[in-house]
N, C-alpha and C positions, 0 to 999 in steps of 0.2 A: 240550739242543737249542734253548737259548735263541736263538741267533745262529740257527738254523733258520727258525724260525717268524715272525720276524719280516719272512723275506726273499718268506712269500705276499704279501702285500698288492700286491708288484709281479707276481708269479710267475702271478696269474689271468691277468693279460693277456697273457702268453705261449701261453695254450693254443689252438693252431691246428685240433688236429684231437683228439676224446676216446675215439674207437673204435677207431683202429688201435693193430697192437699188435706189437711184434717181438723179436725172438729174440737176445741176446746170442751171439757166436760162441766157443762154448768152449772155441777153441784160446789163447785171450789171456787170459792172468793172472795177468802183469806188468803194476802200475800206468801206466797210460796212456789214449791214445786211439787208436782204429785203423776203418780206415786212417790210417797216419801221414802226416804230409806227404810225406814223401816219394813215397808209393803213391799218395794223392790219392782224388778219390771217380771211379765208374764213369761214363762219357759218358752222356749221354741220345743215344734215339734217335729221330725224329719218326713219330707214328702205334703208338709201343709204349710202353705202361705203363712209368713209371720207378720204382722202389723198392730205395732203397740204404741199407742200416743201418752205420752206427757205432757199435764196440761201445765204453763208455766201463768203466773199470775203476778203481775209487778203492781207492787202499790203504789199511791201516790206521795207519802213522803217515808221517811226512819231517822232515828233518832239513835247518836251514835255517841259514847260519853269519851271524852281525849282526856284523860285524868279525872279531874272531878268535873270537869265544863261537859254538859250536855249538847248537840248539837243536831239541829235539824235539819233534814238533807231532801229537799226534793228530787224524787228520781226523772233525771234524763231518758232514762235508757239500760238496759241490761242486754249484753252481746257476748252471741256465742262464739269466741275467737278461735276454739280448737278445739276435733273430738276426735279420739282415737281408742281403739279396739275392738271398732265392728267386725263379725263375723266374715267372711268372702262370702261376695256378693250381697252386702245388706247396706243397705243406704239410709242419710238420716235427710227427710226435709223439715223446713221451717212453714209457719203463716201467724201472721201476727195481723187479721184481719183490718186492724183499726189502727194502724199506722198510719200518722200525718207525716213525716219528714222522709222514711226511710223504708225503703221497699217490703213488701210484705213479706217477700221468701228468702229473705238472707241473714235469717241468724240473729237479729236485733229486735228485743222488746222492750219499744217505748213505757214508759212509765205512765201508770195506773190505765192499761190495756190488759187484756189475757190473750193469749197465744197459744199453741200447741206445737209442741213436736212430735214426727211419725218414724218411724224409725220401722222399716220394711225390708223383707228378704225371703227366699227363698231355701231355705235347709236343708242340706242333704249328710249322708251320712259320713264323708269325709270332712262333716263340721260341727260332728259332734264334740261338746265338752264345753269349758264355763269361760264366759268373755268380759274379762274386768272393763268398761269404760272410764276411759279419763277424759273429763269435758271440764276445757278451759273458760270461766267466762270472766267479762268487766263488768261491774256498775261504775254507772256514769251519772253526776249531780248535779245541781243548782242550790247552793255555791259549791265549789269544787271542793269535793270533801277534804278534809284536813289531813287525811289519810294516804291520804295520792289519789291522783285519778287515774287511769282508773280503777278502782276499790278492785283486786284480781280474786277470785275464788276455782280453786280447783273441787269440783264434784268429781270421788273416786267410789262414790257407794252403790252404784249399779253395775249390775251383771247380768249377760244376756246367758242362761242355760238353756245347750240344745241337743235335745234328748232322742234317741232313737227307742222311741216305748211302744212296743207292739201293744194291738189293742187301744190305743189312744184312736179317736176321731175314728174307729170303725177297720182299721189297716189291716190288721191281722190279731187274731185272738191271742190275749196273752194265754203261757203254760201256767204263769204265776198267781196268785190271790194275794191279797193284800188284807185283812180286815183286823178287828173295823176302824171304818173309817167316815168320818174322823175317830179321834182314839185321844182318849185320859191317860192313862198310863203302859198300856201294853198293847202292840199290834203283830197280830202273825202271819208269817208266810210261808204260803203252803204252794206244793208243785215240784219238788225236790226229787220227785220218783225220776225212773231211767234219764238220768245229767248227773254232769258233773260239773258240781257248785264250785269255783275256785275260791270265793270269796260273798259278800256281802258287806257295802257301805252304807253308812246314813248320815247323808249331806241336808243343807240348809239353802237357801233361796242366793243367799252369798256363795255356795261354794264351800263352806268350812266342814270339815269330817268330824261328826258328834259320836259315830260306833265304827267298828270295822270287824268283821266275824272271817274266821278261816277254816275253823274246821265245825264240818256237819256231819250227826249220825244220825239224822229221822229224814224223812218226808216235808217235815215242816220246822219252823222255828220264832222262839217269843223276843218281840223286842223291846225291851224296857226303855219307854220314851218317856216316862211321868218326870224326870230333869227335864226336858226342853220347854222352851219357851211357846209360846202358842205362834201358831203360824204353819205354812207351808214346806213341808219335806219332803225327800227324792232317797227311795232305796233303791242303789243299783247291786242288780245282782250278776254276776260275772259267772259263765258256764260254757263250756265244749266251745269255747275258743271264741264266743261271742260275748257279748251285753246286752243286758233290758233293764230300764228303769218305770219305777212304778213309782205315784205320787201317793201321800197320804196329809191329812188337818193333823196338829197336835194342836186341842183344845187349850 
């Protein structure tokens, strides 16, 4: 665990929070991280506790090819060196229960253990909008991979969305409808009487703008989602100087 131990010296400074504590999810284990990017992490919502775990899972070896030479690399360890673009006031802890060498709440998962990260806060409405995280980590080998050690990867595919949606969690009724939902190819939204709509967006779990509408003449309006991909999206609709967003499935 030489290559381990050397990587505290930066690994103190990472420690955000030393009490909380979370629960790997023991449907995962297959070497990975999950949610995947593809899944992404769960929206924040303003006025409700946020706590979303990542369950991290390191295997026991991989197999890495340097030209045509294949190589097999027992994992040491995988350490989280650096994470940046939490929300104000959200914090990220570690527990890597089954750590022999290196403490269990700082950021380092030993090889062929599972661990989780929790990553909590509280949201308010000065924190609304989309949080790219950049999370620096190492892998660390037995033999030293051929590659360097330690092997460095930046994860930039998570993003924390935090949403002020009346009607979420019981808050206050929305004025808006959304249906149906989930939705094949067209979803509408109705509510449009006495407001004024400045706009309508439709975002993805990432952040990225798939429609954007500016002008309205009904009460309601259709929105052709049968292009998107299946997954989780967010219409926000902009009116009399405020925002609300609503969620919907595109099958």
């Amino acid at each position: 665990m030489k290559q381990l131990l050397l990587s505290f010296s930066f690994l103190t400074l990472l420690v955000f929070g030393a009490n909380a504590q979370c629960t790997p999810d023991p449907q995962y284990t297959v070497g990975g991280v999950y949610p995947d990017s593809a899944t992404g992490l769960a929206p924040a919502y303003v006025g409700q506790t946020y706590n979303e775990v990542i369950t991290v899972v390191v295997p026991v070896d991989t197999t890495i090819m340097v030209g045509p030479i294949p190589f097999t690399l027992t994992f040491d360890s995988v350490v989280v060196s650096d994470w940046q673009g939490l929300p104000s006031g959200f914090t990220v802890d570690y527990y890597s229960p089954n750590n022999t060498f290196s403490p269990i709440d700082q950021g380092c998962f030993e090889g062929a253990q599972t661990g989780c990260i929790l990553i909590s806060g509280n949201p308010t409405t000065a924190d609304v909008g989309s949080y790219q995280q950049i999370i620096s980590t190492g892998a660390y080998s037995t033999p030293n991979s051929p590659l360097g050690e330690p092997t460095l990867t930046l994860v930039d595919y998570y993003y924390i969305h935090i949403i002020d949606a009346n009607g979420i969690g019981g808050i206050t009724k929305s004025k808006f409808a959304l249906f149906p939902n989930p939705a094949n190819s067209v979803v509408t939204l109705n509510g449009f009487n006495d407001v004024d709509v400045s706009a309508v967006s439709v975002v993805d779990m990432n952040g990225k703008q798939h429609a954007y509408f500016h002008s309205f003449n009904s009460a309601s309006m259709d929105i052709n989602v049968e292009t998107l991909e299946s997954g989780m999206y967010f219409v926000r609709i902009d009116y009399n100087g405020i925002a609300e967003t609503l969620k919907f499935i595109k099958e």
